[in-house]
Structures are given as C-alpha cells and as structure tokens.
NUVOMI-756500 format. One record per residue (C-alpha): residue in one letter; chain; x, z, y. Coordinates in Angstrom, 2 decimals, m for minus. Last residue first. Layout:
BEGIN
+------+-------+---------+---------+---------+
| rest | kette |       X |       Z |       Y |
+------+-------+---------+---------+---------+
|    A |     A |       X |       Z |       Y |
...
+------+-------+---------+---------+---------+
This chain:
BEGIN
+------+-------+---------+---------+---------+
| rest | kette |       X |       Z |       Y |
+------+-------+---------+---------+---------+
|    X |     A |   10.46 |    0.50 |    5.31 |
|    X |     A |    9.54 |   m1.06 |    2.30 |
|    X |     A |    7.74 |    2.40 |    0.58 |
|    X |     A |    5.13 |    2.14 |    3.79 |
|    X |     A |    4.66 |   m1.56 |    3.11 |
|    X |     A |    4.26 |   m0.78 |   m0.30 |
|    X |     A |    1.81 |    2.28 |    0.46 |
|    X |     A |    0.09 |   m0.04 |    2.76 |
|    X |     A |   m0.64 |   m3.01 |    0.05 |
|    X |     A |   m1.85 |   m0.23 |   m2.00 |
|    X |     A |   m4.52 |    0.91 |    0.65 |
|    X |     A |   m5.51 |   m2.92 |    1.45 |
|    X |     A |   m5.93 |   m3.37 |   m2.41 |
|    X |     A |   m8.37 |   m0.40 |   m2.83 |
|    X |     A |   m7.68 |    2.56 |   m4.70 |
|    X |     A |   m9.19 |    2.57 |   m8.21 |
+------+-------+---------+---------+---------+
C-alpha cells in the first residue's frame, strides 16, 4: 500500500 504522504500528494496534485 502506498504511503499516506504519497496519497495525500496525488490529491493535492488532482486539487489543483
């Protein structure tokens, strides 16, 4: 399983 911090970037990334 990915780790949080790389999920939390993907979101971030899928915000913008």
């Amino acid at each position: 399983l990915p780790t949080p911090s790389l999920c939390n970037a993907k979101h971030k990334e899928s915000d913008i």
